[in-house]
C-alpha positions in Angstrom: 11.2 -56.3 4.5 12.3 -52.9 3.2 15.0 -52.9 1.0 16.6 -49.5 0.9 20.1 -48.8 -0.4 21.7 -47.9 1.9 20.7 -51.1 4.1 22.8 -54.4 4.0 22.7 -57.6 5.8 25.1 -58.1 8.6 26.3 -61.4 6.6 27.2 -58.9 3.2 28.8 -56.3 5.4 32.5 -55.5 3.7 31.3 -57.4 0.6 33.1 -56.9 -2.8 31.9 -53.8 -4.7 33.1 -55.6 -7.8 31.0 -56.1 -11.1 32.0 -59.6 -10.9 31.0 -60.3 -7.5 28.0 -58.9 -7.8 26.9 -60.7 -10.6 28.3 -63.6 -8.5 26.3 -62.8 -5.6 23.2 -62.2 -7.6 23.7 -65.9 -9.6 23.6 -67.6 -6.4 21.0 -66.2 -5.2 18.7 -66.5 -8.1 19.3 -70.0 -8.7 18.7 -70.6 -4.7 15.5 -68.9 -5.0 14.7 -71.1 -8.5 15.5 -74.7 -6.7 13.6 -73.3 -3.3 10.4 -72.4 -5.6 10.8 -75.0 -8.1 10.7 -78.1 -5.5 7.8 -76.4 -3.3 10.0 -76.0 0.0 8.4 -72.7 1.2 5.7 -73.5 4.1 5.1 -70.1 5.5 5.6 -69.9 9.1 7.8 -72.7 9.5 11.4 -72.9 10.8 14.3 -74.3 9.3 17.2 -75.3 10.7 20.4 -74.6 9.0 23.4 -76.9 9.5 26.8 -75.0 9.1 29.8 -76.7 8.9 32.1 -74.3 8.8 33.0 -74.9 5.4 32.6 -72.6 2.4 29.0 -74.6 1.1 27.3 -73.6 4.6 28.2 -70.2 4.9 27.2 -69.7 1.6 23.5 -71.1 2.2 23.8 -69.1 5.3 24.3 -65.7 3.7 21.9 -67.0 0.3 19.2 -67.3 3.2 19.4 -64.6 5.2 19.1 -62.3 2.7 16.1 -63.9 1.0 14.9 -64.1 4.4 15.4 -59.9 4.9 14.3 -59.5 1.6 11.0 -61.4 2.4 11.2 -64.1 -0.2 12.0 -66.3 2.2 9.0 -66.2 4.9 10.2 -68.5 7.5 12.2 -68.7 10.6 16.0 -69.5 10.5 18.4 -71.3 13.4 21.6 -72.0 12.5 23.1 -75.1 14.0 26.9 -76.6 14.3 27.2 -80.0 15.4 30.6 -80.1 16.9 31.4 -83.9 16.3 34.5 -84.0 18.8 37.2 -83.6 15.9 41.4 -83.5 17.3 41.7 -79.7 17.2 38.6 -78.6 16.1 38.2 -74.4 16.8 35.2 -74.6 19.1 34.9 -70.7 19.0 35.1 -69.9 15.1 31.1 -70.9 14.6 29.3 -69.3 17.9 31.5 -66.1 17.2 30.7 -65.4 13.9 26.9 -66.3 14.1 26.9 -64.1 17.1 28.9 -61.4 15.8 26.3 -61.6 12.7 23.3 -61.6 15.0 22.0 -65.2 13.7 20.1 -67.3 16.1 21.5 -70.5 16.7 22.6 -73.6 18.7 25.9 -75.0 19.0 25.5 -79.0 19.8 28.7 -80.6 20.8 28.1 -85.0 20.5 31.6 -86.8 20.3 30.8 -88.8 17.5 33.9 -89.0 16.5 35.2 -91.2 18.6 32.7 -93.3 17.7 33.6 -93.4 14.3 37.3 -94.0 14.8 36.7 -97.0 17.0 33.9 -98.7 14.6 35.6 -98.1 11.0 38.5 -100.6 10.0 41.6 -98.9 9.5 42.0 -98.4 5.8 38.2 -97.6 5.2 36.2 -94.4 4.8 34.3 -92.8 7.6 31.6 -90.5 5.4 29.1 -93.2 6.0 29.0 -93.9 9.4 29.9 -89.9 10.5 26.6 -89.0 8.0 24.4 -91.3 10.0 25.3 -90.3 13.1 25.7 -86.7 12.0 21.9 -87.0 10.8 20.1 -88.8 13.8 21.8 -85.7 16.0 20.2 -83.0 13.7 17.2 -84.5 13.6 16.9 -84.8 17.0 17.6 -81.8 17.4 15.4 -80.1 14.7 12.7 -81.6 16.4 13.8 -80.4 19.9 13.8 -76.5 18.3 10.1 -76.8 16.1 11.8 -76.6 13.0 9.8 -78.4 9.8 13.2 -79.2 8.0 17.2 -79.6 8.1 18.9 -77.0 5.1 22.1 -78.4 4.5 24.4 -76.9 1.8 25.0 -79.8 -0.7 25.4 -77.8 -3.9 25.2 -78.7 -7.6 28.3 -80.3 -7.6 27.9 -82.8 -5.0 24.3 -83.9 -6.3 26.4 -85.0 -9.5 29.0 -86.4 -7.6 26.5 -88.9 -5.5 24.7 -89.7 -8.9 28.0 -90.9 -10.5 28.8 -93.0 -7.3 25.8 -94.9 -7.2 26.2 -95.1 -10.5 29.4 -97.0 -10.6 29.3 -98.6 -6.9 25.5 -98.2 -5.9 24.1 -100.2 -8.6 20.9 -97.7 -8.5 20.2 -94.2 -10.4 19.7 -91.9 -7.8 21.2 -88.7 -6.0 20.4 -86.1 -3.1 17.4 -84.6 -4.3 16.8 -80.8 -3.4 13.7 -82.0 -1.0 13.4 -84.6 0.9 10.9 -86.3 3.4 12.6 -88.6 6.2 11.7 -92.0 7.2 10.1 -91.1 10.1 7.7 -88.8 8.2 8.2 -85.9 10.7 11.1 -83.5 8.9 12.1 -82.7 5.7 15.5 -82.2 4.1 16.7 -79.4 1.8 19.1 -78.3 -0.2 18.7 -74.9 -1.8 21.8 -74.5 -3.2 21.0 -77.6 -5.6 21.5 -75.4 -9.0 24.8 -73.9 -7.3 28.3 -74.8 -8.6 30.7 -76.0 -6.6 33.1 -73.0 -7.8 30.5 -70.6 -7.3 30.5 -71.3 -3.2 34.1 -71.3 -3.3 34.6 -67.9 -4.9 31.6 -66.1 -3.0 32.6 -67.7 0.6 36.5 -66.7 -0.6 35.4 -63.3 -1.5 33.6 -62.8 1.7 36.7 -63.7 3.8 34.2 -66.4 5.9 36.4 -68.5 8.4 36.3 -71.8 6.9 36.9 -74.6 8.9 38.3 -77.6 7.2 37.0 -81.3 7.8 40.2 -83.3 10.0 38.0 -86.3 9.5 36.7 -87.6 6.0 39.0 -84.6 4.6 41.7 -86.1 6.0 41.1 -89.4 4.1 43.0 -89.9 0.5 41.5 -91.6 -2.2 38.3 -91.5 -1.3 35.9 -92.8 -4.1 34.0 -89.5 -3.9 37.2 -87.8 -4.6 38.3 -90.3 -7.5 34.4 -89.1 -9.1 35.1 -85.5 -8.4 38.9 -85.7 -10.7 36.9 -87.7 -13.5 34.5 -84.9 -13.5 36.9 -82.3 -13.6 38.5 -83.6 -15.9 35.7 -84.0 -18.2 34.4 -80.5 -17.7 38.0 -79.6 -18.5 38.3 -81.1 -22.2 33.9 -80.0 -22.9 33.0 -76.9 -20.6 29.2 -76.9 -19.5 29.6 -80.8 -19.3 28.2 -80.3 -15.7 25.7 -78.2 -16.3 24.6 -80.8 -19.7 24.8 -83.3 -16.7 23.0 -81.6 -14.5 19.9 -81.2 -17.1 20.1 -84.8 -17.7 19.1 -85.3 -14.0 15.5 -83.3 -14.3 14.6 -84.8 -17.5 14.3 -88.5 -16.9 12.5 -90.6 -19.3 11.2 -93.8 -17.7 10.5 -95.6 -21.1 13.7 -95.1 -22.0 15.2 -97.1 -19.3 15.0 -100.5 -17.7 13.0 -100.5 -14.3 9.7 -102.6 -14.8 9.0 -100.4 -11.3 8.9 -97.1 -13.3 7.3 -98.2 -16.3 4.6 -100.8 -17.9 6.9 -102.4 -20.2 4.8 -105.4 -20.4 1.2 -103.7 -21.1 3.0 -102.3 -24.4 1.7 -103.1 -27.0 1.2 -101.8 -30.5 -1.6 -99.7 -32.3 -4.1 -102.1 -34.1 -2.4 -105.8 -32.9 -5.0 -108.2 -31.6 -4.9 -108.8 -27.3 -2.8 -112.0 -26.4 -5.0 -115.1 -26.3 -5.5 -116.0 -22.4 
């Protein structure tokens, strides 16, 4: 699409005219359009659905889309969709005023799951778990109901490391939310373009932009969460060695199966050295 000047998407209306958030704005974007290109999730003609929260992560991958989308670097077809889970005082109108005031397609789905969450989780433990699962099978249900290829959700740099560090240290497994994803069933996948985003990053642009965030009364509400334990180590960390995140980060696309310990990954056992004679059968 043209690109003129004077022309600006509906979601960057009243945007900063600062240096710095413009080379904010511009950083995001570029490193969207790197993780979108760089994990193949482009299939022309197709039609995402974009799950938005509320919170500052979604609106960001809301405006990072659109405007690659009006740009044309982004040749597909965009829905937005909130999944009103039933939450105590949750502002039903915030979402379906500002995606219509901002001329966005989308579907508002409203599934109490919340309810079901509360009654099946002991008091004293976490509801992320269940609330995900239930969250997903909704949006995939209704991706599927709307043609769309994939579900775009707004997990960001930050929370890739943060899921690594927990499976990590409670898991028992090396692994994370990768930027693309193909579900069980085969049928849809699952991305994340804002995978080389920071954390801070989202929270300064969707800050800047004045978005109407909408906090989580759920899993938000919870303290001392092991998610939130990660998160302070990591802070802390990137606190006493700036970039530590980003060194992190690195680690996580340069893998070397040799240098680990799954038999699964790598032939351990058909090693063996230049010039030894083959074991005697």
């Amino acid at each position: 699409m043209k690109d003129a000047p004077t022309e600006i998407h509906a979601l960057f209306e009243g945007a900063p005219t600062t240096t710095g958030f413009k080379k904010l704005r511009k950083r995001i974007i570029r490193q969207a359009q790197e993780a979108i290109a760089e994990y193949g999730m482009i299939e022309r003609g197709a039609r995402w659905l974009v799950c938005m929260s509320g919170g500052k992560d979604s609106y960001t991958l809301l405006a990072v889309l659109a405007e690659l989308q009006w740009r044309g670097l982004l040749p597909v077809d965009i829905l937005a969709c909130n999944l009103d889970q039933g939450q105590p005082n949750f502002p039903a109108t915030v979402l379906p005023e500002f995606l219509k005031s901002m001329g966005v397609p989308h579907r508002i789905e409203y599934q109490d799951t919340y309810s079901i969450v509360k009654s099946k989780v002991p008091s004293g433990k976490t509801y992320c778990a269940m609330c995900s699962r239930l969250r997903r099978g909704n949006l995939y249900r209704i991706a599927r109901e709307e043609g769309c290829s994939a579900i775009v959700l707004g997990h960001h740099r930050d929370d890739i490391l943060e899921t690594f560090m927990m499976n990590l240290f409670h898991g028992g497994r090396l692994a994370t939310m990768p930027p693309k994803l193909l579900n069980e069933a085969g049928d849809l996948f699952v991305y994340r373009p804002l995978a080389f985003v920071a954390e801070a990053d989202c929270e300064k642009f969707a800050g800047a932009m004045n978005y109407p965030i909408i906090p989580c009364d759920l899993c938000g509400s919870q303290d001392g969460l092991q998610r939130q334990q990660v998160k302070a180590m990591l802070d802390g960390w990137e606190m006493n060695s700036p970039g530590r995140r980003g060194v992190m980060f690195r680690a996580l696309m340069n893998t070397r199966p040799s240098h680990l310990l799954d038999t699964g990954l790598f032939d351990f056992d058909g090693l063996s050295r230049v010039g030894a004679n083959p074991p005697k059968s």
